[in-house]
C-alpha positions in Angstrom: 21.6 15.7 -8.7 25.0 13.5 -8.4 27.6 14.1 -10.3 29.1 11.6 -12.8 32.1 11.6 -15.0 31.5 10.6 -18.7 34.6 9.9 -21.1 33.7 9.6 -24.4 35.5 9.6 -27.7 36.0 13.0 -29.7 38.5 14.2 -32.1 40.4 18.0 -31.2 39.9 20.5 -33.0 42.3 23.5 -34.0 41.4 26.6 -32.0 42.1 30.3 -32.9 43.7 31.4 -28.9 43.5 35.3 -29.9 40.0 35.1 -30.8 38.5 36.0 -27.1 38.9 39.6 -25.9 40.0 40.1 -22.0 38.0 42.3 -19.8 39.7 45.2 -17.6 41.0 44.1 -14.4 38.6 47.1 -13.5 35.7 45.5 -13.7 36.7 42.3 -12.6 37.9 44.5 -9.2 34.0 46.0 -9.2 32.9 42.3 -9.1 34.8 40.6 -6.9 34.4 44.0 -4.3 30.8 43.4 -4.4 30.3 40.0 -4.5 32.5 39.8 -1.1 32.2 43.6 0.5 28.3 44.0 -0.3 27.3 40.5 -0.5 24.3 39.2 -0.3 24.4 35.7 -0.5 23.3 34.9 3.8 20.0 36.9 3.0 19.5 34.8 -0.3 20.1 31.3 1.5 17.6 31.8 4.3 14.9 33.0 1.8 15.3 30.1 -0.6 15.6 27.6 2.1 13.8 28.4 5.6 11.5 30.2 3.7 10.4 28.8 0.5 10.8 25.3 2.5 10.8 21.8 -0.1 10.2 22.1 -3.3 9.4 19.0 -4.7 7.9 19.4 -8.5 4.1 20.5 -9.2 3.8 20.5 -5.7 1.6 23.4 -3.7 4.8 24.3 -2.1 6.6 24.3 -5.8 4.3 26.7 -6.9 4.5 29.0 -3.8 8.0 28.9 -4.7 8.1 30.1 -8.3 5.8 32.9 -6.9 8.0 34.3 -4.2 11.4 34.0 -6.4 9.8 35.7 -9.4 8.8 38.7 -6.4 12.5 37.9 -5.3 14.0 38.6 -8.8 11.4 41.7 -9.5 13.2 43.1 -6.2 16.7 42.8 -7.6 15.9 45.0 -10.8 16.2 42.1 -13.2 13.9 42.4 -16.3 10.5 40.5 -16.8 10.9 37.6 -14.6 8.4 35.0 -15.6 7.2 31.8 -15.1 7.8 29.9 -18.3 5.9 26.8 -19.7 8.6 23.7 -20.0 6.7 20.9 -20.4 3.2 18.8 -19.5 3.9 16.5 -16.3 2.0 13.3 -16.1 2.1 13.1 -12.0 0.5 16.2 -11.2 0.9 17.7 -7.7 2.1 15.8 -4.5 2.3 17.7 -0.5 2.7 15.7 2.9 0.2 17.2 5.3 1.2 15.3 7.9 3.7 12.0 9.2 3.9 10.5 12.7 5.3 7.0 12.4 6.3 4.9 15.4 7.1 1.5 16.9 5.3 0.4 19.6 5.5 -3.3 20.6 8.4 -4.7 22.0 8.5 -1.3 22.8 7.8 2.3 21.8 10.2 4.2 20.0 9.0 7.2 17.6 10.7 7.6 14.0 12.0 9.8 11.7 10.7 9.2 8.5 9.6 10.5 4.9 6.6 9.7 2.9 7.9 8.7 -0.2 6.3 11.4 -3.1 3.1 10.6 -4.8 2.4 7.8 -2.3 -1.1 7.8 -0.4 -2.2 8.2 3.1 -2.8 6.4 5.6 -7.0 6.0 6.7 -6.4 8.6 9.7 -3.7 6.9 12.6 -3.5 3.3 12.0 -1.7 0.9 13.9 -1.3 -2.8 13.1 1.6 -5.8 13.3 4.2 -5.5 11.0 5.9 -8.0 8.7 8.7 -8.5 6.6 8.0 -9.0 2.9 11.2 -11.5 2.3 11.1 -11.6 -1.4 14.6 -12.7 -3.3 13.0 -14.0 -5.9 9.8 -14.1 -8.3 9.2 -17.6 -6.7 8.9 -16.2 -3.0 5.7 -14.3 -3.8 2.5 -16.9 -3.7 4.0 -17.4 0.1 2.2 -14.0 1.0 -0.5 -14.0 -1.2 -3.4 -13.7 1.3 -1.1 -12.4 4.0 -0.4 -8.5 3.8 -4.3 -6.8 4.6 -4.7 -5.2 7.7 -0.6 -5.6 8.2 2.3 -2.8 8.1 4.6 -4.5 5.4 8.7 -4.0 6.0 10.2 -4.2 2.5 13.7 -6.5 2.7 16.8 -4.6 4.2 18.8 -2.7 0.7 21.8 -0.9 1.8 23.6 -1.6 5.0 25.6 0.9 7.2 29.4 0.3 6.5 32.0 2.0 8.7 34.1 5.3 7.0 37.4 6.4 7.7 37.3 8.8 5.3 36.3 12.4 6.0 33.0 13.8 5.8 34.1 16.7 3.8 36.8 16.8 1.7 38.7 19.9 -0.9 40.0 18.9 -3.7 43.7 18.2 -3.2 46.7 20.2 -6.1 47.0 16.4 -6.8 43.8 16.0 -7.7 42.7 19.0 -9.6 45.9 18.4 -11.8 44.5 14.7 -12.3 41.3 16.7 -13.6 43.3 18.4 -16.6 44.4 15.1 -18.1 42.7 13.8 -21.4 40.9 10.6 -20.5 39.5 10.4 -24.1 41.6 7.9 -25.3 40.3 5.5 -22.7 37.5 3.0 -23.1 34.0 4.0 -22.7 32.1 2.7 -19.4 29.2 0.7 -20.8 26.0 1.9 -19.2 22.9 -0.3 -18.9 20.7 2.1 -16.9 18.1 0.7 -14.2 15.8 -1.4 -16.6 12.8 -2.9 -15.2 13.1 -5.2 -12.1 10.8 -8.5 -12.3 11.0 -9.4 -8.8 10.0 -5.5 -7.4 7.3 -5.5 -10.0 5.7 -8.8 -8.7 6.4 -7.2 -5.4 4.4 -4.1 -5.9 1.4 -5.8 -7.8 1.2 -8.0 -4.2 0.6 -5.1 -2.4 -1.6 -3.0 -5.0 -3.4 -6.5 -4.7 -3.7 -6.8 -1.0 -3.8 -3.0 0.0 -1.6 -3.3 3.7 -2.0 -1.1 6.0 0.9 0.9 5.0 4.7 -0.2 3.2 8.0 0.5 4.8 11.1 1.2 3.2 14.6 1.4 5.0 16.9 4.1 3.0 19.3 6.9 4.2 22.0 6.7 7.2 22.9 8.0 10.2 19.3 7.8 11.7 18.2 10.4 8.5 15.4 9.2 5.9 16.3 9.6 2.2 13.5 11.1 -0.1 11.9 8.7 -2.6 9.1 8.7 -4.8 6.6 5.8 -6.2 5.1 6.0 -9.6 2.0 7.8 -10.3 0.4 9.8 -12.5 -2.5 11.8 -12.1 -5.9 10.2 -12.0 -4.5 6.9 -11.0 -6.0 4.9 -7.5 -4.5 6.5 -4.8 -1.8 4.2 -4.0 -0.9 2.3 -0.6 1.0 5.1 1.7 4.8 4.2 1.4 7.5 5.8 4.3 11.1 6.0 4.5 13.1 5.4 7.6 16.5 5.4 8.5 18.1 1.8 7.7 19.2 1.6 11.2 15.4 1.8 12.5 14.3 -0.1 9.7 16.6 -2.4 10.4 15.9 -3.1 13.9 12.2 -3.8 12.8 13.6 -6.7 10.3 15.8 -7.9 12.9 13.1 -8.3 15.5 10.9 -9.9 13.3 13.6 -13.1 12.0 14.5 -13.2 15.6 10.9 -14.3 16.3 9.4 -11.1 17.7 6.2 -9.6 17.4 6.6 -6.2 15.8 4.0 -3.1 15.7 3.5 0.2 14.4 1.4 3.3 14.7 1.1 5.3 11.7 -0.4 9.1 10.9 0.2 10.0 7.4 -1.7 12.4 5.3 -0.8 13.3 1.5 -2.7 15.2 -0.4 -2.9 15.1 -4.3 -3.0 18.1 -7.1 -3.8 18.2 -10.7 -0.8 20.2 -11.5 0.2 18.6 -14.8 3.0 21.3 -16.3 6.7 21.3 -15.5 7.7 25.4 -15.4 11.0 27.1 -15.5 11.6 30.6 -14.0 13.5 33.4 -16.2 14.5 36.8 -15.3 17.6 38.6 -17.4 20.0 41.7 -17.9 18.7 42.9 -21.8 21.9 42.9 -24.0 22.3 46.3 -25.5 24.6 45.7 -28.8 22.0 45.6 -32.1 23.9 42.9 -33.9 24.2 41.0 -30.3 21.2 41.8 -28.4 19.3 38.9 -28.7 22.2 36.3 -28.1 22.0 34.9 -24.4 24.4 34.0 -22.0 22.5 31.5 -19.9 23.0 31.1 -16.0 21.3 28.6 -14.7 20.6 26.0 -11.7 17.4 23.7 -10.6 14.6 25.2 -8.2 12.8 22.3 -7.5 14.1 19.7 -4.7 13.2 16.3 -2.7 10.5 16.6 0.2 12.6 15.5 2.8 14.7 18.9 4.2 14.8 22.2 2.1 16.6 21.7 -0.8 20.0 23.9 -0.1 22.8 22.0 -0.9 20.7 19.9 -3.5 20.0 22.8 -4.9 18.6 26.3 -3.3 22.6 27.0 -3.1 23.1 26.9 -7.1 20.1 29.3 -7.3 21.6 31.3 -4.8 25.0 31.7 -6.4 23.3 32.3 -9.8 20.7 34.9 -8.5 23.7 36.6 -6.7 25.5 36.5 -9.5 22.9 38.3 -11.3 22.3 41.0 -9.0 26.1 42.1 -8.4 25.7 42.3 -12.5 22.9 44.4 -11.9 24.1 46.3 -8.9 27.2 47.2 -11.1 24.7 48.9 -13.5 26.6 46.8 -16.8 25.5 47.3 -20.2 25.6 43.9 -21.4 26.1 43.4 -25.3 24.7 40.3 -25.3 21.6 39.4 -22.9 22.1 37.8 -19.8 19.4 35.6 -18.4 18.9 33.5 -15.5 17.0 30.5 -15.6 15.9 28.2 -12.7 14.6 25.0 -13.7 11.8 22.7 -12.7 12.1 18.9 -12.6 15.3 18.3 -12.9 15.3 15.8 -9.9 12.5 13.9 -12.3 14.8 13.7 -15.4 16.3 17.1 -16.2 12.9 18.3 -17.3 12.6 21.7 -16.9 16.3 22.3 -19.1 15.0 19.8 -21.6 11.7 21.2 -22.0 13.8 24.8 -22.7 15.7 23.1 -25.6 12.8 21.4 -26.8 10.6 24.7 -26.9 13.4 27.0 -27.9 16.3 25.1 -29.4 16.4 22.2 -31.3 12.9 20.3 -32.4 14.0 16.4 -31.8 11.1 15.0 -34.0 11.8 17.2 -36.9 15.4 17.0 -36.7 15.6 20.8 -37.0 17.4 23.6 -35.7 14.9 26.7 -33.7 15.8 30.4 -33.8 17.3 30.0 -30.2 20.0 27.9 -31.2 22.2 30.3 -33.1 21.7 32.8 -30.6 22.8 30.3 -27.7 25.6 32.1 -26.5 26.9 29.8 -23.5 25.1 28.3 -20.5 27.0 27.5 -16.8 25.4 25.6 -14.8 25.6 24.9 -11.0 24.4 21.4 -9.5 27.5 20.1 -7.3 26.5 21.1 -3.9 27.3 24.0 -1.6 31.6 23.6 -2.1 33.8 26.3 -3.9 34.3 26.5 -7.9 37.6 24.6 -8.3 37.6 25.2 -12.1 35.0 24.2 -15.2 34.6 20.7 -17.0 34.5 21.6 -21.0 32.2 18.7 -22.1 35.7 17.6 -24.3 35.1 21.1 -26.3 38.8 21.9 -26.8 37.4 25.1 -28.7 36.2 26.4 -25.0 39.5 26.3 -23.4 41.3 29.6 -24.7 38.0 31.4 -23.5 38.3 30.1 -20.0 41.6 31.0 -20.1 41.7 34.0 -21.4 38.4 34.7 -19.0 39.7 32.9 -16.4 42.9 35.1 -15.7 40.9 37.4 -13.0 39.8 34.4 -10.7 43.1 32.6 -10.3 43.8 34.6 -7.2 40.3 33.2 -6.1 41.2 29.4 -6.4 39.4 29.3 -9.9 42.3 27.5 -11.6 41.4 24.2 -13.2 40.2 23.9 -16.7 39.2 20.1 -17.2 38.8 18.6 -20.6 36.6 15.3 -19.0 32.3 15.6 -19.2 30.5 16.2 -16.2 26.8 14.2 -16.4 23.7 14.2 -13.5 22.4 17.5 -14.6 20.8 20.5 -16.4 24.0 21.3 -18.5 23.6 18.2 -20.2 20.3 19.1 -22.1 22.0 21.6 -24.2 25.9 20.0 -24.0 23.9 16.8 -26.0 23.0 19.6 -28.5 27.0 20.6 -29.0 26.1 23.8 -27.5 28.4 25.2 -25.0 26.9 24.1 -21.9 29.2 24.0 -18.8 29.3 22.4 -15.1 31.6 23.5 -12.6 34.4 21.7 -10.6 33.2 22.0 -7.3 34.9 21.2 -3.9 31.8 18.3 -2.6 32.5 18.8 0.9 30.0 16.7 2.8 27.4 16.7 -0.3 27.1 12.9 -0.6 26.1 12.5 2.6 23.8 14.7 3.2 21.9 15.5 -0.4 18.4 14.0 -0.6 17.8 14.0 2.8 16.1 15.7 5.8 19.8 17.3 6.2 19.9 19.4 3.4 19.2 22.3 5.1 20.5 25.9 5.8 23.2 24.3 7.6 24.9 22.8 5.2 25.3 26.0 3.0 28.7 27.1 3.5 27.8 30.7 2.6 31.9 32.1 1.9 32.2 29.3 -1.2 29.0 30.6 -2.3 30.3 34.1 -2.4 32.8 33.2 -4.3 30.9 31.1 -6.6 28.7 33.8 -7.2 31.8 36.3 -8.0 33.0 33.7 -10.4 29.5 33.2 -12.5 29.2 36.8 -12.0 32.5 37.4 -13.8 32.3 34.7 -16.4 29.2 36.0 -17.8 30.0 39.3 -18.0 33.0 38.3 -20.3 30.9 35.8 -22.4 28.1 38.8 -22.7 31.0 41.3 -23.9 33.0 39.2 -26.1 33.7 39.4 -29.7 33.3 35.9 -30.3 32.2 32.9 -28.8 32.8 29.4 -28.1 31.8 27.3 -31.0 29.2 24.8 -31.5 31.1 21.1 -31.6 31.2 20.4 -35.4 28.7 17.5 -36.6 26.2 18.9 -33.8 23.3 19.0 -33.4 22.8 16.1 -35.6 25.0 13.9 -34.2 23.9 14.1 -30.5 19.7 13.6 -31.5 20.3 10.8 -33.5 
C-alpha cells in the first residue's frame, strides 16, 4: 500500500450535528484501560509476523496464514470466523524455496536478493558471465538478438541512490495536521494517466522469453535491501525465465564493471515453486449485533492480510491486522452488546489491486454490471480501514463526506487526550477503503504518523522491528472505541447523495 492524496470536486452538504448520540465516558475509560493496562498487541505482532512469515497472495504460505488467524480469532471469542470466497485469481500460487545469488569474478561477493513473484527457477546452481541489456530504446534491441543464452542478463540501472537530509522517521508536526483540516476541493484536479503499457520493456521482455538467459537481474530497493516485485503470469503459462532483485548499490556495481570493460560473473541457486491456487479469499470474524431493527447492519473493521515476499509483512501490513484484531478482542474482552454487528475483515490481494475489498463489494454490495444495489448495501454501516504503516492515528480523512464530520466529532471527544485530534476533509487513495468509498459508502482511512514507512515497506525490512507496538496500542484503543460508537448509534453517517450511480459509471 502507499498512500496518496486525491482532491476531487464535491458540493457540501447540510448536516444535522445533534443527530449522533455520545457514548459514556465509562465505557470509553473500560477501553482505553484495556487496550493499554491488558494489552495485547506484542503477542499479536510476533504471531502475525515471525510466525505466519510472508504472505504473498494464493501462496502456500498465504494459505497457512488464513488458517492460523481464523484459529487466532476462534481463540479470542469472536463469532464464526471464516474464510470467505472474494474472487477467482488468474496467477495461482507462487513460494520461493530457495535463493543464493552471488558475484564471483572480479571477485566474490554474495548478495542479498529477492526473487521477483511468479518468476521461475533457476536449472539447479547456475553460474555464467553476465551482461548488461542497454536498451533506451525499441531500436537498441536487434543488437542482442542472438546474444543473451547461456548469459546472466543485468537489466539497465532505474533508480539511483540520492543523499537525504531529511529524517528517517518523522510525526506529523501541529503545523501540519492543521494543514490537513483545510478544504482543498476548490483546487484543480491532478490529472492521472496511470502506468500504461511500455513499448520498449515489452520488446525487452519478448528478447528474453525468446532467448531464455540464464537468469534476469533487476536492481531496486536501497540501502543494500532488495525491494519485492513480481512478473506477469497466470497459471498454466511457460514457466518464465527466473527474475531477482538486488539492492541498486550491488546491481549497480555489476553495471559499472561491465561499461568499464570488466568481465562480470554470477552464481545463482533459485528455486520457485508454482500452485494452482486460482481464488483470492478474505477472512471474517464478528461481534453479532443484538438490536432487532439493527442487528444485521455492520460496522466493518478492516485491514489487508496478505503481503510482499521479501520480509514479513508488519508495517506493510500485519500491523493494521494487528490493531484491528486487537481492537476486536478489547470489544470482546469488555463483554459489549453491540446493537449493530461488528465484523472484522482481513483482506486478500490487496497488494494486487485491492482485490480482496473489491471482491466483498462485488459479492455483497453493489453488482457493477447490473448497475444495482445488493442487500448489503443498506445495511453498510461504516468501514475504517488501516493501511498507513506502523505510526500513531493522528486523526481520520472523510473521503470529502461533510456529513461524517459531526460523528467524528461527536465520537471523537474521548480520544483527544490520546492525540486523536484531526478530522481531515481531503481523500486518502492506495487502499482497501477505496472499494466501498467509490460506492459513496462511508469508508474511512486514518491519518497516520508514517514514521520510517517509506523506507522500509516492500522490503526485506518490514519486519517485527519496525512495529512500534505503543502506537499500535493506541491505534487499537481508537478503532476499538470508534466502532463501538458507530455499533450503538442512533443514526449513521449517510451515503454521499447521487451514489452509487455516480461512482460505477
Amino acid at each position: 500500500m502507499k498512500r496518496v492524496l486525491i482532491p476531487l470536486v464535491s458540493l457540501a452538504f447540510a448536516i444535522n450535528a445533534g443527530a449522533q448520540t455520545a457514548q459514556s465516558d465509562a465505557m470509553a475509560f473500560k477501553v482505553k484501560d484495556q487496550a493499554f493496562n491488558h494489552s495485547q498487541v506484542e503477542a499479536l505482532s510476533e504471531y502475525l509476523t515471525d510466525l505466519l512469515g510472508p504472505r504473498l497472495e494464493a501462496s502456500k504460505l498465504k494459505l497457512r496464514a488464513e488458517e492460523m488467524v481464523m484459529q487466532k480469532l476462534d481463540s479470542l471469542g469472536l463469532s464464526n470466523p471464516r474464510r470467505e470466497f472474494a474472487m477467482d485469481f488468474n496467477r495461482g500460487g507462487w513460494d520461493n524455496e530457495r535463493t543464493y545469488v552471488a558475484m564471483t569474478a572480479p571477485y566474490y561477493c554474495n548478495f542479498a536478493a529477492t526473487p521477483k513473484a511468479w518468476s521461475g527457477s533457476t536449472a539447479g546452481p547456475v553460474s555464467g558471465e553476465c551482461i548488461v541489456l542497454d536498451v533506451t530504446e525499441l531500436s537498441d534491441i536487434p543488437k542482442y538478438s542472438g546474444k543473451l543464452a547461456g548469459k546472466i542478463v543485468l537489466m539497465p540501472e532505474g533508480k539511483k541512490h540520492e543523499l537525504s537530509f531529511e529524517p528517517l522517521a518523522h510525526r506529523y508536526t501541529d503545523e501540519e495536521l492543521k494543514a490537513m483540516t483545510t478544504d482543498k476541493r476548490p483546487l484543480p484536479k491532478r490529472s492521472w494517466r496511470g502506468w500504461g503499457a511500455n513499448p520498449v520493456r515489452q520488446a525487452m521482455d519478448s528478447l528474453i522469453k525468446a532467448e531464455k538467459p540464464l537468469a534476469v537481474i533487476s536492481g531496486d530497493g536501497a540501502y543494500n535491501i532488495p525491494e519485492s516485485r513480481s512478473v506477469r503470469y497466470n497459471s498454466g503459462d511457460p514457466e518464465p525465465v527466473a527474475e531477482i532483485v538486488l539492492p541498486i548499490e550491488d546491481h549497480g556495481r555489476m553495471v559499472r564493471l561491465l561499461r568499464g570493460g570488466n568481465k562480470v560473473e554470477m552464481e545463482l541457486d533459485v528455486r520457485n515453486s508454482f500452485t494452482p491456487n486460482k481464488v483470492i479469499n478474505n477472512i471474517i470474524a464478528e461481534i453479532p449485533g443484538t438490536d432487532p431493527k439493527l442487528k444485521n447492519e455492520v460496522v466493518l473493521l478492516g485491514a489487508h492480510l496478505d503481503s510482499w515476499q521479501g520480509g514479513t509483512g508488519a508495517a506493510d501490513n500485519a500491523s493494521g491486522c494487528i490493531t484491528m484484531i486487537e481492537a476486536m478482542r478489547i470489544l470482546k474482552e469488555l463483554g459489549i452488546k453491540p446493537r449493530r454487528t461488528i465484523r472484522l475483515a482481513l483482506w486478500g490481494g490487496e497488494e494486487l489491486g485491492l482485490c480482496g475489498s473489491r471482491g466483498y463489494a462485488t459479492n455483497n454490495l453493489y453488482d457493477g454490471e447490473k448497475k444495482k444495489k445488493l442487500p448489503g448495501f443498506d445495511d453498510f454501516a461504516l468501514y475504517l480501514n488501516m493501511d498507513n504503516g506502523t505510526g500513531r492515528f493522528r486523526g481520520i480523512y472523510l473521503e470529502e463526506n461533510d456529513m461524517a464530520r459531526p460523528f467524528f466529532e461527536t465520537w471523537g471527544k474521548p480520544l483527544e487526550t490520546i492525540g486523536f485530534t484531526t478530522i481531515s476533509p481531503e481523500s486518502s487513495g492506495g487502499t482497501d477503503h477505496q472499494s466501498f468509498s467509490y460506492l459513496g459508502l462511508p469508508s474511512y482511512q486514518f491519518i497516520q504518523d508514517m514514521l520510517e514507512y517509506f523506507r522500509t515497506y516492500h522490503t526485506s525490512m518490514d519486519t517485527y522491528e519496525r512495529l512500534e507496538l505503543d502506537d499500535l496500542k493506541v491505534n487499537a484503543a481508537i478503532a476499538a472505541w470508534l466502532a463501538y460508537c458507530a455499533a450503538m448509534d442512533d443514526a449513521r453517517i449517510p451515503v454521499k447523495p447521487g451514489y452509487p450511480e455516480a461512482g460505477a459509471r
